[in-house]
Each structure stands twice: as structure tokens, then as C-alpha cells.
C-alpha positions in Angstrom: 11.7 -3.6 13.8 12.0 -7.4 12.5 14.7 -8.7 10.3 13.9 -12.2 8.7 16.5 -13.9 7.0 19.9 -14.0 6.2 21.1 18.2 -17.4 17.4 18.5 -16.1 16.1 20.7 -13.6 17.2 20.2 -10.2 14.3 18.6 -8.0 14.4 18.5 -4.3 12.0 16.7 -1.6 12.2 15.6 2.1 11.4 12.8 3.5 8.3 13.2 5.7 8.6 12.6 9.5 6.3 12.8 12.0 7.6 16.4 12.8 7.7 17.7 9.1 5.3 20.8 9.2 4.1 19.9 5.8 2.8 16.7 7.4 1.8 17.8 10.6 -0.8 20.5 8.5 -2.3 17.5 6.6 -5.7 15.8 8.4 -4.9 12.1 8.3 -6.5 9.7 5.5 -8.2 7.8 8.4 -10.4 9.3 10.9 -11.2 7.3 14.0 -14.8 6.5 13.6 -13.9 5.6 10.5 -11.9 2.4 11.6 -14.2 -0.6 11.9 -14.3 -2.8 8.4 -11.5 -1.3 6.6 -8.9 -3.6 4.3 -5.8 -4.8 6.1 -3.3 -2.8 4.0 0.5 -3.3 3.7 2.8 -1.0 2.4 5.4 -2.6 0.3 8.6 -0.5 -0.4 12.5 -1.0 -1.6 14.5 0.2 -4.4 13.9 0.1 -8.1 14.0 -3.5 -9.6 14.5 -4.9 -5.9 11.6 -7.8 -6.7 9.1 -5.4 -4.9 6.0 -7.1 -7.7 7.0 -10.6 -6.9 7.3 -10.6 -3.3 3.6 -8.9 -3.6 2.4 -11.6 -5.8 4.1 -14.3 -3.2 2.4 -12.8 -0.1 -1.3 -12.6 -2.2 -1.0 -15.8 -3.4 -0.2 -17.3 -0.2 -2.9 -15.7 1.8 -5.3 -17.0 -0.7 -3.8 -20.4 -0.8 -4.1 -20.3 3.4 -7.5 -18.5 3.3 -9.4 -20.0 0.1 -12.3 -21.1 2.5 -12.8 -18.0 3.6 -12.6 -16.2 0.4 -10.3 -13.3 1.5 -10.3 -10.8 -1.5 -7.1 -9.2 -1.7 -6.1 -7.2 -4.2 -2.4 -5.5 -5.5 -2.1 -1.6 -6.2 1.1 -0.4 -7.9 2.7 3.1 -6.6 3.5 3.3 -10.8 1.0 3.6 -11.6 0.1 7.2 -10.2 3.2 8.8 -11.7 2.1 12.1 -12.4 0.8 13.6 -16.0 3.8 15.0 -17.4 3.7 18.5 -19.4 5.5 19.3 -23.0 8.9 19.8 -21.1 8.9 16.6 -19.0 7.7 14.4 -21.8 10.9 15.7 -24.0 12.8 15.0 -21.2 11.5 11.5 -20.3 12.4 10.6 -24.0 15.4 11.3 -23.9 16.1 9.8 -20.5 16.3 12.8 -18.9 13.0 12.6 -16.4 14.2 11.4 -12.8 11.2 8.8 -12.3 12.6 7.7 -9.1 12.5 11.1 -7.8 9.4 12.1 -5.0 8.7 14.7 -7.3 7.6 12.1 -10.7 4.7 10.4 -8.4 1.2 12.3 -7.8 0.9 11.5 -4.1 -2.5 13.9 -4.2 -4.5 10.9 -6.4 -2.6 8.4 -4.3 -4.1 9.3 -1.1 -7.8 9.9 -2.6 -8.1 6.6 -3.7 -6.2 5.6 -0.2 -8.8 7.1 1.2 -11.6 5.9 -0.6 -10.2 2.7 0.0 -10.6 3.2 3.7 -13.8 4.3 4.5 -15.1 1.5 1.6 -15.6 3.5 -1.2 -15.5 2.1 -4.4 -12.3 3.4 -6.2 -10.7 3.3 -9.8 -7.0 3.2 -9.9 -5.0 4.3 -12.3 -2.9 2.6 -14.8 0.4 3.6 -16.3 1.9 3.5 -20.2 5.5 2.8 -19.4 6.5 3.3 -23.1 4.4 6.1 -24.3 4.5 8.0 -20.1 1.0 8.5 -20.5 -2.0 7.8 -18.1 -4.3 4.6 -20.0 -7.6 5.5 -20.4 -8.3 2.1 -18.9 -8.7 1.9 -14.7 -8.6 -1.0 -12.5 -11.9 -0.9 -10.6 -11.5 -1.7 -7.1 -14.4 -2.2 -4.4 -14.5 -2.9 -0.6 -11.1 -5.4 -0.6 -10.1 -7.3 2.7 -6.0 -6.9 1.8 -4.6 -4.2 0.0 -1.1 -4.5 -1.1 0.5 -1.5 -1.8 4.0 -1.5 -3.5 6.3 1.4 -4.6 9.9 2.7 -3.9 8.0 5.5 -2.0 5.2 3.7 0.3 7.1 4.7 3.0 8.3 8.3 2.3 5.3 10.1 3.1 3.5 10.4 7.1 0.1 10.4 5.8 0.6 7.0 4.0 2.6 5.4 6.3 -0.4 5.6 9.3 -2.4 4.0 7.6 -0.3 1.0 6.5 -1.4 -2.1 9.0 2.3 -3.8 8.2 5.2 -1.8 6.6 7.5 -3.9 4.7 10.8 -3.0 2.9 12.6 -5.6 0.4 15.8 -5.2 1.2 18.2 -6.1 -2.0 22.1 -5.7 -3.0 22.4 -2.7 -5.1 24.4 -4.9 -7.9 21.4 -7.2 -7.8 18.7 -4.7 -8.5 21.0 -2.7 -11.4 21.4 -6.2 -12.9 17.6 -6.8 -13.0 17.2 -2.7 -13.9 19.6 -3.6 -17.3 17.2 -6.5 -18.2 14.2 -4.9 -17.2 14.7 -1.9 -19.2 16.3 -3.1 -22.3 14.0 -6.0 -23.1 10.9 -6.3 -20.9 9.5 -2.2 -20.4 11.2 0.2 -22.4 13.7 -1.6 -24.9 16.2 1.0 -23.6 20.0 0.9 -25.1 22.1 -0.4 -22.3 24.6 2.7 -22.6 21.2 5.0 -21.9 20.3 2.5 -18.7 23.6 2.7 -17.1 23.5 6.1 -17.2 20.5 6.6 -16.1 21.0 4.3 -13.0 23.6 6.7 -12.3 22.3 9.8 -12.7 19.4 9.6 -11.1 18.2 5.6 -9.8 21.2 5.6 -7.4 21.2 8.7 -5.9 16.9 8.8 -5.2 17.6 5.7 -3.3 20.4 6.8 -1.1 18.8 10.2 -0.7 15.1 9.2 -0.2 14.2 5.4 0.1 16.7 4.2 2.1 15.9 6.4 4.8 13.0 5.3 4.8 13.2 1.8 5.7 13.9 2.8 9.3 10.0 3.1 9.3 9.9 0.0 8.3 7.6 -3.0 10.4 9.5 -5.9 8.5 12.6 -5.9 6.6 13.0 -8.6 4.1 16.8 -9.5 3.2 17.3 -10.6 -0.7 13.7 -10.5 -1.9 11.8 -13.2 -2.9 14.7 -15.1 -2.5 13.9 -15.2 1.0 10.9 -17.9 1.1 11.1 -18.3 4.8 10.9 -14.4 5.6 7.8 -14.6 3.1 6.2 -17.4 4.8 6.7 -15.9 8.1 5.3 -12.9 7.4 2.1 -14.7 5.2 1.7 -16.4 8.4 1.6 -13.5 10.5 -0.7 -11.2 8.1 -3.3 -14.6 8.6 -2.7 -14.4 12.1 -4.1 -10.8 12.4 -7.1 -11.5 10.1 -8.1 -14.0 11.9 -7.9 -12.0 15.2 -9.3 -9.2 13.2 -12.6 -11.8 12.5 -13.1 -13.1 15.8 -13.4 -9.5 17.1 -15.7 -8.6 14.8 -18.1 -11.7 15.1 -18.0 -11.2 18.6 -18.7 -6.9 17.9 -21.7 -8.7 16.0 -22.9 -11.5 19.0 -23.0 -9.1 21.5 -24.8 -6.3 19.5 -27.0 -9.2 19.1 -27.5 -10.2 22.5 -28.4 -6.7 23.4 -31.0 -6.0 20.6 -32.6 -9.3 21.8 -32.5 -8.3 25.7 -33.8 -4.8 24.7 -36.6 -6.6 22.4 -37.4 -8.7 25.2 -38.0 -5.8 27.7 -39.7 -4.1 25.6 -42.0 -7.0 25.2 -42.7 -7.3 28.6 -42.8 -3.5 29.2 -45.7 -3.6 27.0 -47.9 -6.3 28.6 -48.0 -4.6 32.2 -51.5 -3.2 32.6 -50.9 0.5 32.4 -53.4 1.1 35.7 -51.1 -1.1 38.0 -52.7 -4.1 39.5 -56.0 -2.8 41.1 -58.1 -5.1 43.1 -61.3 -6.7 41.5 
């Protein structure tokens, strides 16, 4: 592991290892012949409000930035966006604040890793999007086909075994609590839901604090990189740009020299056939 830098129903999960039964009974999203040309995917993950979106946006942007000549397509898929459909029940409940979104439970892990999936063996795939205010799937999808980076962020991109082999680079923001409840009060009370401050305390309380201490932070022990203060942390975010360029690069050169020797050995076998074909069929025979 790297470090850069400086009253509702109860719900119960557990976090995936690689011995849960539940995993172990689960055919992986990647089959081995199915490896060659798939994305380069990282699994972003932290707590709420930890500045999970902008240290995305950071990394994308400077992988463009470094590989614009190229023309890398990388694209960024939000774990948020595949909350599950709630019914009558949950909808009351996530009205009245009562819903535990940062729960295991709240996130449809099913549709997450069919379009995972599809992503992987280059299918073309529509993601979902997600009405914060209303808690409602949009009828609108993001259309997403054959991508050289995926960027996949969510408090859970780690929780589960059969998303976590597939991530390429596992990376967990690491943020003080008291930062991310600070941005949590701002985010929810003016930017997404135009909460009451009293309700978003309370919340935070009741159900943001204790998902993370029972759920994602044990997850960051699976964790490839572990990025202290966010996207505060330039130089962890530069370091690890660099790297992810590093292994495409590699990643290239393999593959052009996959494609120069399959090459060379169509035109040898071309070739032989070629001469094959011009040798007099009776031998040589005196005249």
C-alpha cells in the first residue's frame, strides 16, 4: 500500500472479502480471455463529501492534459448514480431524512456490475443518472462506449470483491472527518438538497458517521493508493497521474508489439505459402 503526502428499519451488510461465501459463489465480471483491450479502470473511494468528484476531475484532466496527442478518452462514472429505485416506504422515509443513503444497502450493486461488465468486454453501456432532490432514476442516461480510462468513484468502490478485481488502481481519499461534515453542511443545505442544517446534522449522525466507520473505512485496507487531505494534496495527484500514464504507455507498447509480431507471422506464413504453391507438384523430373 502507498501513502502520498502528508427510527427506520435496521439494515445490515458485510463487507466482502475474498473469503465471504457470498463472493466466493459470484463468477467474476472479467473472464480471462476476455482481458486484452479493456479500459484501464480505477476505483475511487472515501467518505461522503471527502472531495471524491474533484480529485476524479483532477486525475482526468491531467491525463488528458499529458496525453492530448494521443487522444486517450477517459471518461468519469459516479457510484450515485445507481442508488437503487426506492419503493412507497423508502421514498417517505428519504423525505423525511430517514433513508440511510450511505448504507450498502441504498446502492443497486446488481446494475453496477452489468454495466461494469459491459464496460469490460467493450460493450456499449448506458449509465444511469440520479435525481438527488426528487430520489428518482432520470429518464436521461449517459451513453458510454469502448473508453480507454474509466474512473469510478463512490464511498463503496471498494466494499464489494467482484468490483474490486477488476479495478487496475484502487484509490481511497483519505479526509478529516470535521473536514468532510463541514463540506456535507454546505453541500446539503445550499448546493443538492437545500436541507435545514438541524435535519443535516442529524443525519450525519445517525447514519453518515456510523456507515463510514462500519463499512468504508474498512475498506481502505484494500486500498492500492491512499491519498491524505484530498485534492488538497497536488503532489499525491501528480504522482499518481504520472503513474496511471506510465502504465498506459506500457500498456501501448505491449499491444503494438502484440500487433508487429502477429504481423510478422501472417507475412512469414503468406510467404510460405507463396512458395509452397510454386513447387511443381510432380517433383523435379528429368527432361
Amino acid at each position: 500500500m502507498q501513502i502520498f503526502g502528508d427510527a427506520m428499519p435496521v439494515q445490515t451488510s458485510t463487507l466482502e472479502t475474498s473469503a465471504s461465501l457470498s463472493s466466493l459463489n459470484e463468477p467474476p465480471l472479467l473472464f480471462p480471455h476476455s482481458g486484452k483491450g479493456t479500459p484501464f479502470i480505477i476505483g475511487v473511494a472515501g467518505g461522503g463529501s471527502s472531495g471524491k468528484k474533484t480529485v476524479c476531475q483532477m486525475i482526468m484532466d491531467r491525463l488528458l492534459e499529458k496525453d492530448k496527442s494521443v487522444g486517450v478518452k477517459v471518461v468519469i462514472i459516479r457510484m450515485e448514480d445507481f442508488y437503487r429505485e426506492l419503493n412507497r416506504e423508502e421514498m417517505e422515509l428519504a423525505k423525511s431524512g430517514d433513508y440511510n443513503f450511505d448504507h450498502p444497502n441504498a446502492v443497486d450493486f446488481g446494475l453496477m456490475e452489468e454495466c461494469l461488465e459491459d464496460i469490460l468486454h467493450g460493450r456499449p453501456v448506458d449509465i444511469p443518472l440520479y435525481d438527488f432532490q426528487n430520489h428518482i432514476r432520470l429518464p436521461e442516461t449517459m451513453h458510454i462506449e469502448r473508453p480507454d480510462v474509466v474512473i469510478f468513484s463512490g464511498i463503496y468502490m471498494l466494499y464489494k470483491r467482484r468490483v474490486r478485481d477488476v479495478l487496475n488502481l484502487k484509490v481511497f481519499v483519505d479526509v478529516d472527518s470535521d473536514v468532510r461534515l463541514a463540506r456535507q453542511v454546505v453541500r446539503d443545505t445550499e448546493e443538492r438538497y437545500h436541507k435545514p442544517l438541524e435535519q443535516v446534522l442529524q443525519y450525519y449522525v445517525k447514519h453518515v458517521k456510523p456507515s463510514f466507520e462500519d463499512f468504508i473505512l474498512p475498506s481502505k485496507k484494500f486500498a492500492d493508493v491512499i491519498i491524505p487531505r484530498g485534492q488538497e494534496n497536488t503532489v499525491a495527484i501528480d504522482l499518481l497521474t504520472q503513474h496511471i500514464v506510465d502504465i498506459l504507455d506500457e500498456r501501448a507498447s505491449q499491444a503494438k508489439q502484440t500487433l508487429e509480431a502477429a504481423v510478422e507471422v501472417r507475412t512469414s506464413t503468406t510467404s510460405l505459402a507463396t512458395q509452397v504453391g510454386n513447387v511443381d507438384k510432380f517433383g523435379s523430373l528429368p527432361q
